[in-house]
Every structure is written in C-alpha cells, then in structure tokens.
PQR file with spaces between the fields and no chain letter, atoms N, CA, C, O and H, PARSE charges and radii, in Angstrom:
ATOM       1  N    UNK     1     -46.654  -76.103   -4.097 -0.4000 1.5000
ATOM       2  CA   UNK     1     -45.791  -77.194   -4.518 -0.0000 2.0000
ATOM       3  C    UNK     1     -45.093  -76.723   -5.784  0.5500 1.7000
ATOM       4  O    UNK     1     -45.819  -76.394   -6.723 -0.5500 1.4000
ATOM       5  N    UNK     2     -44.099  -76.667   -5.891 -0.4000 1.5000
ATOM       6  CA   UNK     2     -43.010  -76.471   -6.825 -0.0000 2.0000
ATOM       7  C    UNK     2     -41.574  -77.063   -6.958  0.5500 1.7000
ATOM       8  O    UNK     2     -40.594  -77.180   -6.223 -0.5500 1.4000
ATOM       9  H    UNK     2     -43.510  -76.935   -5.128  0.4000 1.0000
ATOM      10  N    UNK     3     -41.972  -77.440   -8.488 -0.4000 1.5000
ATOM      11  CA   UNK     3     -40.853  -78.913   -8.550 -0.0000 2.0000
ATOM      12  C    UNK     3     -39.962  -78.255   -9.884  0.5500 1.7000
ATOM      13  O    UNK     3     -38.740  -78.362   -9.781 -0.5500 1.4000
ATOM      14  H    UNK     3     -42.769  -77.345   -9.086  0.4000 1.0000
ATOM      15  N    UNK     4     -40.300  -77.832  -10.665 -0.4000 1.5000
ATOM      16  CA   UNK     4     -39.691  -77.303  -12.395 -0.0000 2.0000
ATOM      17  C    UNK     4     -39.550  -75.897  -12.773  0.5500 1.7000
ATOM      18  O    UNK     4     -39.601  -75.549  -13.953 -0.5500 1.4000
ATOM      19  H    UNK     4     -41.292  -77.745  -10.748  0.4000 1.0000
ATOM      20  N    UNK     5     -39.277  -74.634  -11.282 -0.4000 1.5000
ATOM      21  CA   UNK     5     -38.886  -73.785  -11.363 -0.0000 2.0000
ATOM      22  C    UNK     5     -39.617  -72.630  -11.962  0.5500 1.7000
ATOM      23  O    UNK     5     -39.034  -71.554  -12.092 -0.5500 1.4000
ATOM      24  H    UNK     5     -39.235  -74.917  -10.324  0.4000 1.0000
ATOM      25  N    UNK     6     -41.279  -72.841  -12.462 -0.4000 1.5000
ATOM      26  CA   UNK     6     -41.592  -72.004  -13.272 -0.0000 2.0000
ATOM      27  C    UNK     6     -42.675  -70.323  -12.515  0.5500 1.7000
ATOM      28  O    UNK     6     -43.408  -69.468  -13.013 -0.5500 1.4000
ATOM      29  H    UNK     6     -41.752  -73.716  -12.357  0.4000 1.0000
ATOM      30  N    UNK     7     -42.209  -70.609  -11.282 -0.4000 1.5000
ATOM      31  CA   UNK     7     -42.168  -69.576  -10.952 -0.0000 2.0000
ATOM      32  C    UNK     7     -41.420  -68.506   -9.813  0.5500 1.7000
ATOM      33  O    UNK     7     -40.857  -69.217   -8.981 -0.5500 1.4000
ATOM      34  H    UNK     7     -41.614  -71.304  -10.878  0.4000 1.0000
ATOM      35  N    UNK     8     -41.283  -67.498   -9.593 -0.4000 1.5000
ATOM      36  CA   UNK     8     -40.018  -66.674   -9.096 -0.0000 2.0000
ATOM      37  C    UNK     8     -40.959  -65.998   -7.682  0.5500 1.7000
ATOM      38  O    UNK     8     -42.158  -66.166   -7.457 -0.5500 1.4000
ATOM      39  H    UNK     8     -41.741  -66.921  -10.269  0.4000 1.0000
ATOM      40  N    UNK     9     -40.064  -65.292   -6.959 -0.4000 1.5000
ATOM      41  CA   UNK     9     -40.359  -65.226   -5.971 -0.0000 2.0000
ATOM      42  C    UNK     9     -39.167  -64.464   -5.341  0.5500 1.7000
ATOM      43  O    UNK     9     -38.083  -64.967   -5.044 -0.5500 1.4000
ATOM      44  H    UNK     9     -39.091  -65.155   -7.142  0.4000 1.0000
ATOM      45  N    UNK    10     -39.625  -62.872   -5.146 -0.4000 1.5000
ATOM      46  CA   UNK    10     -38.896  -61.980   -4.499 -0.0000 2.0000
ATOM      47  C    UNK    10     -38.380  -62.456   -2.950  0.5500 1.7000
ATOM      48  O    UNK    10     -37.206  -62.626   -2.622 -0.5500 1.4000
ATOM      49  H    UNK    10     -40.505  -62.464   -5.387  0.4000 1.0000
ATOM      50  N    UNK    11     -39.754  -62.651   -1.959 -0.4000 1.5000
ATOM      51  CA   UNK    11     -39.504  -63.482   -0.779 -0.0000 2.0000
ATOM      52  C    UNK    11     -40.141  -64.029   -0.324  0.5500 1.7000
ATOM      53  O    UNK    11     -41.129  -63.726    0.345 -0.5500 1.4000
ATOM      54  H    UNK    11     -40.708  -62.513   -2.225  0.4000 1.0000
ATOM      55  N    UNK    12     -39.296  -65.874   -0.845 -0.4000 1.5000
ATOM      56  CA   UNK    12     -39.811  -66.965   -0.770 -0.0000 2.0000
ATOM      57  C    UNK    12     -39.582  -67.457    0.622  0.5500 1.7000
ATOM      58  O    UNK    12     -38.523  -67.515    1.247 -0.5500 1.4000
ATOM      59  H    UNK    12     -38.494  -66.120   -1.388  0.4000 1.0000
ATOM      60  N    UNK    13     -40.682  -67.770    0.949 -0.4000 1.5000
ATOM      61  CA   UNK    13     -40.675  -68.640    2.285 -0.0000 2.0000
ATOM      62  C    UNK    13     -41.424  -69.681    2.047  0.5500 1.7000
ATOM      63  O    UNK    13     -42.597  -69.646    1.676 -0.5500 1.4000
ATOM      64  H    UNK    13     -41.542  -67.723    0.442  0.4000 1.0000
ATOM      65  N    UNK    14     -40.380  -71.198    2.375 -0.4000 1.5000
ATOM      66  CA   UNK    14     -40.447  -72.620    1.699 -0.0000 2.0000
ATOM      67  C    UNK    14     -41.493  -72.744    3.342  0.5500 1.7000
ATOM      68  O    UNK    14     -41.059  -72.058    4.267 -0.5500 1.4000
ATOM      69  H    UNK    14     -39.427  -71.227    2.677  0.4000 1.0000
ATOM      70  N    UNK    15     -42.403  -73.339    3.539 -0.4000 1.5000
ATOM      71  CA   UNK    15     -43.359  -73.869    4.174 -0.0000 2.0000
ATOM      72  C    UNK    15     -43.381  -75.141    4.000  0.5500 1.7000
ATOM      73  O    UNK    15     -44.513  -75.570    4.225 -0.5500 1.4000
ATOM      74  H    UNK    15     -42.756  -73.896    2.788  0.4000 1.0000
ATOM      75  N    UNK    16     -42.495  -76.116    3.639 -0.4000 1.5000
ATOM      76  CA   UNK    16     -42.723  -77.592    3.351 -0.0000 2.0000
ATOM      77  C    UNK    16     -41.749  -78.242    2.338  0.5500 1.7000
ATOM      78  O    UNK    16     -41.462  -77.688    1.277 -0.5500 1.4000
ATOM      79  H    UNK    16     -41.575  -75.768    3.457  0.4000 1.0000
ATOM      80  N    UNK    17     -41.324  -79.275    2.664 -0.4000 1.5000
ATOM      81  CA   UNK    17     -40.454  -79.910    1.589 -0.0000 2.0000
ATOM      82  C    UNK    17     -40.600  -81.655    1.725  0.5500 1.7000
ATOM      83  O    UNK    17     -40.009  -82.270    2.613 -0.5500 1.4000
ATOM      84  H    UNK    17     -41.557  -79.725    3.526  0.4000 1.0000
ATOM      85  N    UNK    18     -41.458  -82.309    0.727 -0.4000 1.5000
ATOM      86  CA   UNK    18     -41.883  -83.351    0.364 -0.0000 2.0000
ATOM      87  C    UNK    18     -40.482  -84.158   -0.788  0.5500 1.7000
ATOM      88  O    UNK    18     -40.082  -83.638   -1.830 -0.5500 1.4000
ATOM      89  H    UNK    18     -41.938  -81.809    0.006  0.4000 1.0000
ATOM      90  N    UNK    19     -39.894  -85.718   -0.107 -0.4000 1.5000
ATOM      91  CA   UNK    19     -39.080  -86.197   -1.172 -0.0000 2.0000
ATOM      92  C    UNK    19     -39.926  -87.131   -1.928  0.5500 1.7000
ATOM      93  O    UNK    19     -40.666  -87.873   -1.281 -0.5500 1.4000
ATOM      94  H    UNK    19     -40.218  -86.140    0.740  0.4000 1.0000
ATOM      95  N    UNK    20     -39.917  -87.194   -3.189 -0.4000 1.5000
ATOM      96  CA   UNK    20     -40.919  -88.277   -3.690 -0.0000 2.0000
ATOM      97  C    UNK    20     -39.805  -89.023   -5.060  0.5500 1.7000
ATOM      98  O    UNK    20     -38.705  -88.601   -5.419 -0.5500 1.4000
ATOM      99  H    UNK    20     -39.316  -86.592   -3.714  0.4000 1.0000
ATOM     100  N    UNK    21     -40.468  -90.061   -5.515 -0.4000 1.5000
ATOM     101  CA   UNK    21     -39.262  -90.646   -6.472 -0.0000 2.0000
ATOM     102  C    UNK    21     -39.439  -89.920   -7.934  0.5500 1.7000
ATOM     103  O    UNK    21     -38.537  -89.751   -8.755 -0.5500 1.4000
ATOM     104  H    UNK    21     -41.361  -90.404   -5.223  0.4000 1.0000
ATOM     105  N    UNK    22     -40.752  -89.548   -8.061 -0.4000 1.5000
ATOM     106  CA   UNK    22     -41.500  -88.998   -9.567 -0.0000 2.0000
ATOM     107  C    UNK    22     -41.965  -87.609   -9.046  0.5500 1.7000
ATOM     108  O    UNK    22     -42.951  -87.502   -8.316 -0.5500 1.4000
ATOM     109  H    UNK    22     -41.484  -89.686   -7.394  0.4000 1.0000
ATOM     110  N    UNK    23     -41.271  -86.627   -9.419 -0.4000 1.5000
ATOM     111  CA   UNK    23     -41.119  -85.128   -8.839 -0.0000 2.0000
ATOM     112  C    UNK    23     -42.229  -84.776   -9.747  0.5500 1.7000
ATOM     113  O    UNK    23     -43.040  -83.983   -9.271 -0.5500 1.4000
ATOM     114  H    UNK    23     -40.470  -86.714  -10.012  0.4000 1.0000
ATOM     115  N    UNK    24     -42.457  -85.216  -11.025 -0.4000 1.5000
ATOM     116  CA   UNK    24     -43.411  -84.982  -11.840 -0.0000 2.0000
ATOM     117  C    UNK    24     -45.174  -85.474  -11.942  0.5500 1.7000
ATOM     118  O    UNK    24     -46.222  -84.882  -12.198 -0.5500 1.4000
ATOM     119  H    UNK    24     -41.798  -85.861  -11.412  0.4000 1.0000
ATOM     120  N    UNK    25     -44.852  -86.645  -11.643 -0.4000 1.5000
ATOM     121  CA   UNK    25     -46.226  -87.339  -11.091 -0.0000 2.0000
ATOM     122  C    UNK    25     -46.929  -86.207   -9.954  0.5500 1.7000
ATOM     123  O    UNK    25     -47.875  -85.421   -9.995 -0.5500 1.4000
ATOM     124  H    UNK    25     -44.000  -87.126  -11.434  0.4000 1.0000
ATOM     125  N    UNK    26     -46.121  -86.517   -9.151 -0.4000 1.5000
ATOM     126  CA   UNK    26     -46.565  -85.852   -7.857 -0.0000 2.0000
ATOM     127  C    UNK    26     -47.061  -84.572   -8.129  0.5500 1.7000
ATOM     128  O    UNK    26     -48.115  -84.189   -7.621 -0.5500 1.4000
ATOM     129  H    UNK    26     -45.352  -87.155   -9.117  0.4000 1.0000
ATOM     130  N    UNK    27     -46.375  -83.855   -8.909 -0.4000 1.5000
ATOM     131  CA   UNK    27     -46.675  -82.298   -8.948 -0.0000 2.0000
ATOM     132  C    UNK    27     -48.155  -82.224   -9.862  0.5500 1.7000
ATOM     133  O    UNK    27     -48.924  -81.269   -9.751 -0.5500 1.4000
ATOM     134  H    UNK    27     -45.519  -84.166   -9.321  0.4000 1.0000
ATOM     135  N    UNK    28     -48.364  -83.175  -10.605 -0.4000 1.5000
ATOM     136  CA   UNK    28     -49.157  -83.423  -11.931 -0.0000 2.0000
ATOM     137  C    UNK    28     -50.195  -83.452  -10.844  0.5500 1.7000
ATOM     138  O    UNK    28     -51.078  -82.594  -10.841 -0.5500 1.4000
ATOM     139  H    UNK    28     -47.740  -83.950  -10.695  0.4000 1.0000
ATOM     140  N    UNK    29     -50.126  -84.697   -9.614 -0.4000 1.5000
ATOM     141  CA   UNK    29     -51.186  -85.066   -8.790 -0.0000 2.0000
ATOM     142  C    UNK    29     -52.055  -84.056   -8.041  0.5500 1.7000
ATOM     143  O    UNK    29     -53.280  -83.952   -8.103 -0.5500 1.4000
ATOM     144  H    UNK    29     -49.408  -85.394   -9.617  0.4000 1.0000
ATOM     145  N    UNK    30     -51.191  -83.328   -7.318 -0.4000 1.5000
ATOM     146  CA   UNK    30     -51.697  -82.328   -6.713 -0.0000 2.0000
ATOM     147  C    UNK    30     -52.223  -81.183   -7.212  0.5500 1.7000
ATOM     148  O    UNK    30     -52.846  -80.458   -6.436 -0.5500 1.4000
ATOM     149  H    UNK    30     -50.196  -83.413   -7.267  0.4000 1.0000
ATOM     150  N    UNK    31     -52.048  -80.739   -8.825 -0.4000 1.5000
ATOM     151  CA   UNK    31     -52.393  -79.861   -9.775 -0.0000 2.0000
ATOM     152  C    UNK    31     -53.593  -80.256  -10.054  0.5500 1.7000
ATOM     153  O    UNK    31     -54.474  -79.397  -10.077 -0.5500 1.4000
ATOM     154  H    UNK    31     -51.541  -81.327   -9.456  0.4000 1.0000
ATOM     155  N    UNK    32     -53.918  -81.591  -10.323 -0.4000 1.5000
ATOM     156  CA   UNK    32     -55.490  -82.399  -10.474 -0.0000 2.0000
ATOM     157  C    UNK    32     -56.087  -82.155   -9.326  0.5500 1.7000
ATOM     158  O    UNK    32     -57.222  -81.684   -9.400 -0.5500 1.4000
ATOM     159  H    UNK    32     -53.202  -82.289  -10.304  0.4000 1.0000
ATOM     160  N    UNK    33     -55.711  -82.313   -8.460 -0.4000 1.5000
ATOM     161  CA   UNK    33     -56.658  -82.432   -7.142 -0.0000 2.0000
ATOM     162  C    UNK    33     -57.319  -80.961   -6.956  0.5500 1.7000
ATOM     163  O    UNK    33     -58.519  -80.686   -6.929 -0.5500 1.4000
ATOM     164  H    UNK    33     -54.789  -82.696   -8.400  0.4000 1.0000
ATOM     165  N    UNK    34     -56.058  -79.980   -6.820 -0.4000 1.5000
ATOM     166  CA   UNK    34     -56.681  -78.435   -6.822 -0.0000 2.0000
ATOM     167  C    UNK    34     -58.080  -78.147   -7.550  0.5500 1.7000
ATOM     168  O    UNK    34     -59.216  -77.828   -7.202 -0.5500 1.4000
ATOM     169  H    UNK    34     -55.083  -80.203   -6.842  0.4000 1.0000
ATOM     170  N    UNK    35     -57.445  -78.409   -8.667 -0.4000 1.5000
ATOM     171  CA   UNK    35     -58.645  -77.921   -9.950 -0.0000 2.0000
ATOM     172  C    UNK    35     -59.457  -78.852   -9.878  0.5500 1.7000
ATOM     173  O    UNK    35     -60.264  -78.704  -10.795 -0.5500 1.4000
ATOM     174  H    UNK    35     -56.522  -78.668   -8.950  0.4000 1.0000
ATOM     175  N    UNK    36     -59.758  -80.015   -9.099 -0.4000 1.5000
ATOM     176  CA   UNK    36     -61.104  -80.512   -9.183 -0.0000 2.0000
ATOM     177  C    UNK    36     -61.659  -79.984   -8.165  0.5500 1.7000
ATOM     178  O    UNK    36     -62.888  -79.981   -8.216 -0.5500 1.4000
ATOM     179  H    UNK    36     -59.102  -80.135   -8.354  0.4000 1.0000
ATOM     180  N    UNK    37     -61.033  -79.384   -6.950 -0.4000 1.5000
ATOM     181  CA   UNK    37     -61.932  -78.858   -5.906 -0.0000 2.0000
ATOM     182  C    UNK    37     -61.755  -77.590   -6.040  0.5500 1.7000
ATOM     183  O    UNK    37     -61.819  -76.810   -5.090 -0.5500 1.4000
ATOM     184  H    UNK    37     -60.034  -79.386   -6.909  0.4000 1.0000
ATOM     185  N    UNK    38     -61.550  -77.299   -7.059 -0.4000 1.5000
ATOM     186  CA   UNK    38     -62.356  -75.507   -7.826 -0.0000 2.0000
ATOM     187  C    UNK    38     -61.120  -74.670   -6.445  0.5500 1.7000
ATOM     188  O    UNK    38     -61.479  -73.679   -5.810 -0.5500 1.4000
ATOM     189  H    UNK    38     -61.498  -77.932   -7.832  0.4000 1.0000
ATOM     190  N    UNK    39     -60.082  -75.171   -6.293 -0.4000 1.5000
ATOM     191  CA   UNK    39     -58.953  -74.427   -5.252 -0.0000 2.0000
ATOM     192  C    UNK    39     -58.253  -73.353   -6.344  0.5500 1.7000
ATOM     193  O    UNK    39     -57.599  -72.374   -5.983 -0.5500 1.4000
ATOM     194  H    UNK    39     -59.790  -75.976   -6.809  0.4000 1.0000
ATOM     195  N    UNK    40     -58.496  -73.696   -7.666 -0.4000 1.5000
ATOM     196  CA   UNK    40     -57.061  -72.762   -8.086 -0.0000 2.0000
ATOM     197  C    UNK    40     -57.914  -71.019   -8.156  0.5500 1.7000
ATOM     198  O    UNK    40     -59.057  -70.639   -8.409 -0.5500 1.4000
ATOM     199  H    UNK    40     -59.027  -74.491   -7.960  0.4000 1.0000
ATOM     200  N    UNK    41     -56.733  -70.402   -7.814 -0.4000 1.5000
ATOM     201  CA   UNK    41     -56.435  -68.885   -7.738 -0.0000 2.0000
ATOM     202  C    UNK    41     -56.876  -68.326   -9.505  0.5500 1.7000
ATOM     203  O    UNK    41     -56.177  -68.776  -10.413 -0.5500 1.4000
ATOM     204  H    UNK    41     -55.804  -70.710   -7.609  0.4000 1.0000
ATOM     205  N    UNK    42     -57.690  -67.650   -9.748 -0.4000 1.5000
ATOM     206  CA   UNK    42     -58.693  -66.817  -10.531 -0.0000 2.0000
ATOM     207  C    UNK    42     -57.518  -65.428  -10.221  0.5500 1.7000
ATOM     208  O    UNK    42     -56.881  -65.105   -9.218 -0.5500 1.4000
ATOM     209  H    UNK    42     -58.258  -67.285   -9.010  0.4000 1.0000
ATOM     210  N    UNK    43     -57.631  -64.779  -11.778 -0.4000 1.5000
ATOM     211  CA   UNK    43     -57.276  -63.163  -11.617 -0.0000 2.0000
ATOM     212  C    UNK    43     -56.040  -62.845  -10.852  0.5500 1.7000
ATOM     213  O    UNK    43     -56.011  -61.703  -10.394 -0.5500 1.4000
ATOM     214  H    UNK    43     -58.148  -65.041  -12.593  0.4000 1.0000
ATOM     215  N    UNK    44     -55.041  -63.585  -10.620 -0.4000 1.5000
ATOM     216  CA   UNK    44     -53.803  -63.117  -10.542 -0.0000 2.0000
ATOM     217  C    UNK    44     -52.679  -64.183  -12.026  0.5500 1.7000
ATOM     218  O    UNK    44     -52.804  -65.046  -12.895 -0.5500 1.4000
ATOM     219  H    UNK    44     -55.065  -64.513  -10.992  0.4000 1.0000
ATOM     220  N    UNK    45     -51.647  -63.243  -11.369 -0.4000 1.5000
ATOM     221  CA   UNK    45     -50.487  -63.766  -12.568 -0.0000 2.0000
ATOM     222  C    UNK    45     -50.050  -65.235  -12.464  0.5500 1.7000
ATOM     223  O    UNK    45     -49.994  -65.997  -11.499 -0.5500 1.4000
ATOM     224  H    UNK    45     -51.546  -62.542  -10.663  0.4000 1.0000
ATOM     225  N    UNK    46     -49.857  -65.337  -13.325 -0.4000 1.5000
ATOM     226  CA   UNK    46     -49.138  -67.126  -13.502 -0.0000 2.0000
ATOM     227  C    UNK    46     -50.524  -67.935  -13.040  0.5500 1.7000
ATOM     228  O    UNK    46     -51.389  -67.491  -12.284 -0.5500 1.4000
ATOM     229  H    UNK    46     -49.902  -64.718  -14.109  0.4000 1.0000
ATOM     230  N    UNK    47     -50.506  -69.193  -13.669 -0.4000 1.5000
ATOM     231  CA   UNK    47     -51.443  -70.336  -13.450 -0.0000 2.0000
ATOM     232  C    UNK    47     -51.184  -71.452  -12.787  0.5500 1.7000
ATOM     233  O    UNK    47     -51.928  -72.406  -13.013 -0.5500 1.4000
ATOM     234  H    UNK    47     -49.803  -69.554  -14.282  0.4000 1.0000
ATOM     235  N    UNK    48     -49.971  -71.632  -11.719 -0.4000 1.5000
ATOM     236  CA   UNK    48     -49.837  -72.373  -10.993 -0.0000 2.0000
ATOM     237  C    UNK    48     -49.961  -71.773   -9.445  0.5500 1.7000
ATOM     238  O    UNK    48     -49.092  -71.980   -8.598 -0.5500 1.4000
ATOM     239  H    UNK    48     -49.366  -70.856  -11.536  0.4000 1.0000
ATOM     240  N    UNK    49     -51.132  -71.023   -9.206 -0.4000 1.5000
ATOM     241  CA   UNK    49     -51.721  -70.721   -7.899 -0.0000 2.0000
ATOM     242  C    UNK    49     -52.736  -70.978   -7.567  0.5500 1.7000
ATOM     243  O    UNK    49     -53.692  -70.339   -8.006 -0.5500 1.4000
ATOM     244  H    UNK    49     -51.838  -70.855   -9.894  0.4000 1.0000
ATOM     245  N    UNK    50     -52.959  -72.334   -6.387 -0.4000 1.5000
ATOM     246  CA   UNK    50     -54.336  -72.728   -5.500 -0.0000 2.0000
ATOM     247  C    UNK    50     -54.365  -72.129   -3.953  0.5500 1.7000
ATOM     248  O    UNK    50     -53.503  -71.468   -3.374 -0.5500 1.4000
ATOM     249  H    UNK    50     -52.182  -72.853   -6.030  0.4000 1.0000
ATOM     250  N    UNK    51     -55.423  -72.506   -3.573 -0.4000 1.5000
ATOM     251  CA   UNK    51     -55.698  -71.967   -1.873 -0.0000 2.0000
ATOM     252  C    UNK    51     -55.469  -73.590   -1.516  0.5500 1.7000
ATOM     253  O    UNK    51     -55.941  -74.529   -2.156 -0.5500 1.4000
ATOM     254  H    UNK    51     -56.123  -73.042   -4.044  0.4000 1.0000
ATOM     255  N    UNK    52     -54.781  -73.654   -0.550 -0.4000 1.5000
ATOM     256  CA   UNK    52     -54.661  -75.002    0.037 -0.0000 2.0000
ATOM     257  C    UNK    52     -54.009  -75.089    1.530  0.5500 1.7000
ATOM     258  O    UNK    52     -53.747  -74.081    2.186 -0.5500 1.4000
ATOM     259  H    UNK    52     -54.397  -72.890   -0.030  0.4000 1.0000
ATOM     260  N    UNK    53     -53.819  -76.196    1.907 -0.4000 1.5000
ATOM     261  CA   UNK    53     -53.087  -76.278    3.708 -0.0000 2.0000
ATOM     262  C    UNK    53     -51.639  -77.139    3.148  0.5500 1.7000
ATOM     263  O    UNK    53     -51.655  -77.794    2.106 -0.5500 1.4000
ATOM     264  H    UNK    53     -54.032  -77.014    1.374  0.4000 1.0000
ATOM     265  N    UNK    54     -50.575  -77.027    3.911 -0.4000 1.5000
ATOM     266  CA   UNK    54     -49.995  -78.127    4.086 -0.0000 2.0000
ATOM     267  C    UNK    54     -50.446  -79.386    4.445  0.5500 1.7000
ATOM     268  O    UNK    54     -50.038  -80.338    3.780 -0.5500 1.4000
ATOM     269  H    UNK    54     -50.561  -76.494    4.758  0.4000 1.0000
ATOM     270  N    UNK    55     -51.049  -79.539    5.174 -0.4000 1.5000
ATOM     271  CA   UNK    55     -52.230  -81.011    5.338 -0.0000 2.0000
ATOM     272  C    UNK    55     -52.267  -81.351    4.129  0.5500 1.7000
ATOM     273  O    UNK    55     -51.603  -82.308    3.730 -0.5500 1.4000
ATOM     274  H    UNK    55     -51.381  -78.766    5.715  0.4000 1.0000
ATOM     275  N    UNK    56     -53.074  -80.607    3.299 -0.4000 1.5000
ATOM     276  CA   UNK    56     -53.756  -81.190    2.171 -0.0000 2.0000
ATOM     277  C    UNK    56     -52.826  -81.659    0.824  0.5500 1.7000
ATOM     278  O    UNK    56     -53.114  -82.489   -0.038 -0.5500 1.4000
ATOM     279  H    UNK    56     -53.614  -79.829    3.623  0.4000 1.0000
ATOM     280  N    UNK    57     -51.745  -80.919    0.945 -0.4000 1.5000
ATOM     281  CA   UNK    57     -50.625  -81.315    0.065 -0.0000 2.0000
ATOM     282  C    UNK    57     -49.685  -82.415    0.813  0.5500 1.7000
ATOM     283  O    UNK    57     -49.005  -83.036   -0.004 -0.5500 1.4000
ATOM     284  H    UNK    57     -51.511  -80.245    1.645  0.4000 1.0000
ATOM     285  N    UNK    58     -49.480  -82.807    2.160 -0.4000 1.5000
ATOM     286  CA   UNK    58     -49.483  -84.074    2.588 -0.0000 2.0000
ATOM     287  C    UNK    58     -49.945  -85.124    2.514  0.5500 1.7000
ATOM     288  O    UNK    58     -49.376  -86.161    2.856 -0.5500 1.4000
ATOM     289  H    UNK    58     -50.033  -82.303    2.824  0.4000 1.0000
ATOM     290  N    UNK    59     -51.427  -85.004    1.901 -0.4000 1.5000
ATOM     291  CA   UNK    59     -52.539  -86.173    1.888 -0.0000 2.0000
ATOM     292  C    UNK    59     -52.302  -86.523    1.087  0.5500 1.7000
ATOM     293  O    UNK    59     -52.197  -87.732    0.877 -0.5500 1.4000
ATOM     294  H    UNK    59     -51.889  -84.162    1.623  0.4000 1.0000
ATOM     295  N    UNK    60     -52.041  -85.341   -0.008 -0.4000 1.5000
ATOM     296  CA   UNK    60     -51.768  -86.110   -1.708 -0.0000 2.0000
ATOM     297  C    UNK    60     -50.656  -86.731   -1.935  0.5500 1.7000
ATOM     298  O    UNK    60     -50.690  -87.764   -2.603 -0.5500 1.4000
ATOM     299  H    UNK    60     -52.126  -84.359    0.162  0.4000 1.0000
ATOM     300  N    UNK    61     -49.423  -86.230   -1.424 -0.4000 1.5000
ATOM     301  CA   UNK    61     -47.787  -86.751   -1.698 -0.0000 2.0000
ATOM     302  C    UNK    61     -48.191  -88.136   -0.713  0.5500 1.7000
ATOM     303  O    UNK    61     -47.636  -89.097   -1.246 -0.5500 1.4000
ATOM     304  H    UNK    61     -49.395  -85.390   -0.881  0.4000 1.0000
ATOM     305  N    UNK    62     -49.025  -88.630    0.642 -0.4000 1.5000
ATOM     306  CA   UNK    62     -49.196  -89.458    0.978 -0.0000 2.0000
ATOM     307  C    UNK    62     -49.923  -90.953   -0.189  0.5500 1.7000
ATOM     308  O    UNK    62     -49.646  -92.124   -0.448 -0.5500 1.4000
ATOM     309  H    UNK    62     -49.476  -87.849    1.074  0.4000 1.0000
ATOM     310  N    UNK    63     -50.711  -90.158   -0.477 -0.4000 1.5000
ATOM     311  CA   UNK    63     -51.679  -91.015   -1.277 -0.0000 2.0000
ATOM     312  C    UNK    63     -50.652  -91.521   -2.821  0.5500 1.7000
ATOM     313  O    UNK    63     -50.481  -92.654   -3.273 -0.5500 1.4000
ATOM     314  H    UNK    63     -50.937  -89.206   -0.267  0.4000 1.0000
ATOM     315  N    UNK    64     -50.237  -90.482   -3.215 -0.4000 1.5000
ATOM     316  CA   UNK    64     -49.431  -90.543   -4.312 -0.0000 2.0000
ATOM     317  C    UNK    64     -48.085  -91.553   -4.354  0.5500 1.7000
ATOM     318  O    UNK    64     -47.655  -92.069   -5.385 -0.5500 1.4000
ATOM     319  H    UNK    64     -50.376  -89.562   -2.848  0.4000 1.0000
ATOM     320  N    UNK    65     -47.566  -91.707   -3.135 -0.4000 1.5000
ATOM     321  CA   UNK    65     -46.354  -92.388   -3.002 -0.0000 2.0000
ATOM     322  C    UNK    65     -46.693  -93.544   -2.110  0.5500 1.7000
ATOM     323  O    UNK    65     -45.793  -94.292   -1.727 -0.5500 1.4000
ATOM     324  H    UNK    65     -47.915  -91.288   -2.297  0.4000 1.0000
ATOM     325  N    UNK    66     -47.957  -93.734   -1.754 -0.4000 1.5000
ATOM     326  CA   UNK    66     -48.304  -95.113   -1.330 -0.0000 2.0000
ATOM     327  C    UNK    66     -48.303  -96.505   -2.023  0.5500 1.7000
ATOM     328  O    UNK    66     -48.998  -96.702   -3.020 -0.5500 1.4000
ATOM     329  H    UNK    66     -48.688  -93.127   -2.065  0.4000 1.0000
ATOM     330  N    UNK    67     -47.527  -97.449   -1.491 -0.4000 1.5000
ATOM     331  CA   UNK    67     -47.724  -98.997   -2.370 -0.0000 2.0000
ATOM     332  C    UNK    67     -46.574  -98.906   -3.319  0.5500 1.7000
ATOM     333  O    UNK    67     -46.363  -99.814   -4.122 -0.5500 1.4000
ATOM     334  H    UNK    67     -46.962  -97.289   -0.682  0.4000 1.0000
C-alpha cells in the first residue's frame, strides 16, 4: 500500500488499487495492523515493507471505510 510516494521502484507492478476518502488514515491503518501481526520485513532497505495478501489489505480498507 502506497499513498505519499516514499518509495521508488525500478519495476513496479501495481497489484491493487483501493479509493478511500482519508488516503492517510487508511495507510496509517494498515501500517498498524502489519506491525501488530509481527508482518513487517526485518533487514532490507526502507521501513515501509510487510509480507501480506491482497485479501488482507482488502479487509483493512474494508473495515477502515465502513459506516
């Protein structure tokens, strides 16, 4: 999930594109969720890398933009 550009990518292949009203919430949401289920990526560059599914980043933009 990437919303504020802060990382690059020789060749990017987009796997998913979620519209939400709070691009920031959302991204905040799913950043919490990773790191509570111990998902984020150890020992490589940059700190916005988890192991995850599209499912699972559906569940959250679901849950997140519900009500």
């Amino acid at each position: 999930m990437q919303c504020k550009g802060s990382a690059t990518f020789d060749n990017l292949v987009i796997l998913g594109r979620w519209q939400v009203n709070r691009v920031g919430a959302a991204e905040k949401a799913a950043h919490n969720v990773f790191k509570a289920s111990g998902k984020r990526r150890e020992n490589i560059p940059g700190t916005e890398w988890f192991n995850t599914t599209i499912a699972e980043i559906q569940s959250i933009i679901d849950f997140v933009t519900a009500g």
